[in-house]
N, C-alpha and C positions, 0 to 999 in steps of 0.2 A: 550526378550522384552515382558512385558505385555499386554494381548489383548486391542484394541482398546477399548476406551467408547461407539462408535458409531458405528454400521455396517456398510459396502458400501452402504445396501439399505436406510438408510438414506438421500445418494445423487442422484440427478438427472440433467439429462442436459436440464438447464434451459432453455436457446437457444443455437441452435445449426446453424452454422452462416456459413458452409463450403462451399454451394451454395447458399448464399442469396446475394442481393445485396440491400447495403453492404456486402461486403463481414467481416465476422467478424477474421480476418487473425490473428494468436497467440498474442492472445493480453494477457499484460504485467500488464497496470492499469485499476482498475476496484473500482468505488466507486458509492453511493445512492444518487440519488436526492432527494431534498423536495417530491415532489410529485409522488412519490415510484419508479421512474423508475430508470433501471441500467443502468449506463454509464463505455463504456470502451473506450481503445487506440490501436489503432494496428500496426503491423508492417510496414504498408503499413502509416504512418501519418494519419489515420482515429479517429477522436474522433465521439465516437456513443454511439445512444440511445435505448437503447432495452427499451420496454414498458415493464410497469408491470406485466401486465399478460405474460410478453415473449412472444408474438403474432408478435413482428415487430423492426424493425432495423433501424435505420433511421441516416444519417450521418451529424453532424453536425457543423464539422468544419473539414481541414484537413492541415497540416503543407509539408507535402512532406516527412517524414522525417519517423522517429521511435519512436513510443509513450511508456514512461514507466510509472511512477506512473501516478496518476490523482488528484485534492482533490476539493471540491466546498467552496468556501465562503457564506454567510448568504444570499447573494444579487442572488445567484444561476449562479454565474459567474464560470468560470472551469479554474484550471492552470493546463497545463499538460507538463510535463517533455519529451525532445526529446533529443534523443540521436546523430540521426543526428547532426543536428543543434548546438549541446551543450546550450542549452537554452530550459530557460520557458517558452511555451506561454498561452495565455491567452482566453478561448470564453469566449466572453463579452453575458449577458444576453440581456442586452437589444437589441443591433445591431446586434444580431447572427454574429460578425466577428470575427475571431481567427488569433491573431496578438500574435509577437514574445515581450517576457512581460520583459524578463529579463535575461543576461549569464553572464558578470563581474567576468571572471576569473575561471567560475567553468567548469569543463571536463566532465563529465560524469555524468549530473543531473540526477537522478534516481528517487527520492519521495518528493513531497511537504506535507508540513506543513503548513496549515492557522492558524493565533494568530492574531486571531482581535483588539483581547485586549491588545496588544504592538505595532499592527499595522505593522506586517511585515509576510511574507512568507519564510520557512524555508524549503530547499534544499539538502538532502543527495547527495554528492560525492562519485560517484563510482571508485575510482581509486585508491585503494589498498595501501599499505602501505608506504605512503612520508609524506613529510613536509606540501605538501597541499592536503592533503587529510583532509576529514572533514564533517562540515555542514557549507552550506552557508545560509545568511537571506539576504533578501531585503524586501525591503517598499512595502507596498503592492500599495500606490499610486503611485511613482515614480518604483519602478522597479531598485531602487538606491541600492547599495550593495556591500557585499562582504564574504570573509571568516570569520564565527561566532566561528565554536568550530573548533582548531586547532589540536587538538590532532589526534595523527596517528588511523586509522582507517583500519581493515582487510577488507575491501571494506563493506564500507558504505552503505546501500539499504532501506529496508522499515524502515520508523518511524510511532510514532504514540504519542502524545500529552499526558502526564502524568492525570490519574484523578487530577481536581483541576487545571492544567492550567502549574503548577512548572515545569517542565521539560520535556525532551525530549527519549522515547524508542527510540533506536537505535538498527535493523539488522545490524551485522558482518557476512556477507557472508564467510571469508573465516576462522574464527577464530576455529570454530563457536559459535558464542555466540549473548546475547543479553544485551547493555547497556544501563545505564540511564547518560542522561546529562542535570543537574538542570540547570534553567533561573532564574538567579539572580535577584535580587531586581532592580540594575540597568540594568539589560535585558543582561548583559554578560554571556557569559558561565561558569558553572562552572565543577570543576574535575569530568570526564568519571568516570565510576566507572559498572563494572559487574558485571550484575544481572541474568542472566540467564546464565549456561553452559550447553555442553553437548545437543547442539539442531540439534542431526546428519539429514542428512551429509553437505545439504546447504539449509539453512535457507533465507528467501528471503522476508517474508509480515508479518506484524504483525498488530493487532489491540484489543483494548481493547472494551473487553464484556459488557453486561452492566450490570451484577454482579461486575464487578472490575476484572475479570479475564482475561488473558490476554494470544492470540491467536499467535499462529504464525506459517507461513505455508512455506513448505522444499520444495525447487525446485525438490532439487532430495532425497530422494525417494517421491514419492508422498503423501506427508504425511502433516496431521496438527497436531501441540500440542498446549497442554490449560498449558498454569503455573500461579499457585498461592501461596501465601508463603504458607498456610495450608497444601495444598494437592502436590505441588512439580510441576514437569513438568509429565505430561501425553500426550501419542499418543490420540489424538480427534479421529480422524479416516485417515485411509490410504487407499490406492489403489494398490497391487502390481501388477495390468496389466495396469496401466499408461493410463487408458480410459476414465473414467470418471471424477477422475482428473487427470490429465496429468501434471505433472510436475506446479503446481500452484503457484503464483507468490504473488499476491496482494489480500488482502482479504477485506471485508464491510459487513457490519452488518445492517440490516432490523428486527427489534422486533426479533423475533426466527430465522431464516433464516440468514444464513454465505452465502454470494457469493463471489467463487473463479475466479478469469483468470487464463487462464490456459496458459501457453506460449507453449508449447506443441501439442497443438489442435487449434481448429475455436471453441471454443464454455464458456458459461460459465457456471458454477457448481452453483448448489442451496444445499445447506444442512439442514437439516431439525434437527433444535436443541429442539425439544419438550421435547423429550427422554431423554436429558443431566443430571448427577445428577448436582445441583447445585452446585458453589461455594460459599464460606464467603467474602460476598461482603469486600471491605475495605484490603483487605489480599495480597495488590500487596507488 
């Protein structure tokens, strides 16, 4: 395998959450606020707010349950996926209250998708290779829904929103791979189709760069890759004493700054992308 583009010392632990209270227990989702701060989900049904500068922890909604992805809408409202529960719920911005938003059939909600622009929230299904395995959508108002893309899926896990709005990246955990599934003109699905191979050995978070380059991070070994059509799939950087990233799940993106969860640890990963060579924007 080719050396990493990035050394270990590039990462640091942002926050570190093992005796804080909140406690920041192996959390799963982790994405950016408007207003720079990091938000994650733990296993414990905690959804929280670590400040920007990582100075503080702060909990602000909790489900009982097990939090996996997370994603914010425009309005700074949060849906976050429970695995407890089989359902999505919702902290509402305004009312600070986190109410159960939406389940309709799906098992194992792993990662939201916000599409303002069709007006629905889109839900990978973690449950491995059947008939309803998939992605689900619902209304972002009602919460009304169902199974979107039907096609069998090697368990279903992070997505992430095509530059341009077209489609949908899809994590395959068990395949391992990374697929794309276009939103048609009439908002239906269209044919899965793999884009990325070869992303040993479990593949878990992905997210597009804001070169166009597109990220995605290995539960197990601790490892992140960057792929782009020019330059192929590259190791970003790894860990192999599973410390500082620990087994990384979900990943977000801050101007230069990648933060991981790490399901592994109490803590979240800052990586420091200054150093990165660039890629050819456009080149997914």
């Amino acid at each position: 395998m080719a050396k990493p583009l990035l050394d270990m010392s590039a990462a640091r632990v942002f926050f570190d959450g093992i005796f804080t209270n909140p406690r920041v227990a192996h959390p799963e989702g982790v994405a950016v606020h408007s207003d720079g701060s990091i938000w994650c989900g733990t296993e414990t049904g905690d959804l929280l707010r670590l400040a920007a500068d990582g100075g503080s922890a702060e909990r602000m909604g909790a489900t009982d349950g097990f939090l996996l992805g997370i994603a914010f809408d425009s309005a700074g409202n949060c849906f976050a996926c429970d695995l407890k529960h089989a359902a999505i719920f919702r902290w509402d911005a305004a009312t600070g209250r986190m109410e159960r938003f939406a389940s309709s059939g799906i098992r194992v909600p792993n990662y939201p998708i916000v599409d303002e622009a069709r007006n629905c929230l889109y839900v990978s299904d973690s449950v491995g290779e059947d008939n309803r395995s998939g992605i689900f959508r619902y209304d972002l108002e009602t919460g009304e829904g169902g199974l979107w893309c039907r096609e069998a899926m090697s368990f279903a896990n992070g997505m992430a929103m095509a530059p341009g709005g077209n489609g949908l990246y899809v994590v395959e955990s068990d395949a391992p791979c990374i697929s794309h599934v276009p939103i048609l003109a009439d908002g239906t699905a269209g044919s899965r189709e793999v884009v990325v191979e070869g992303v040993h050995n479990v593949p878990d978070g992905v997210a597009f760069a804001p070169d166009g380059s597109l990220f995605i991070s290995c539960y197990e070994p601790s490892r992140i890759y960057r792929w782009c059509k020019d330059r192929g799939l590259e190791v970003l950087i790894e860990d192999p004493a599973a410390t500082t990233l620990a087994h990384p799940t979900n990943i977000a993106f801050k101007g230069d700054k990648l933060y991981t969860a790490n399901l592994g640890r109490w803590h979240i990963t800052e990586i420091d992308l200054a150093a990165l060579p660039k890629a050819i924007p456009g080149k997914v």
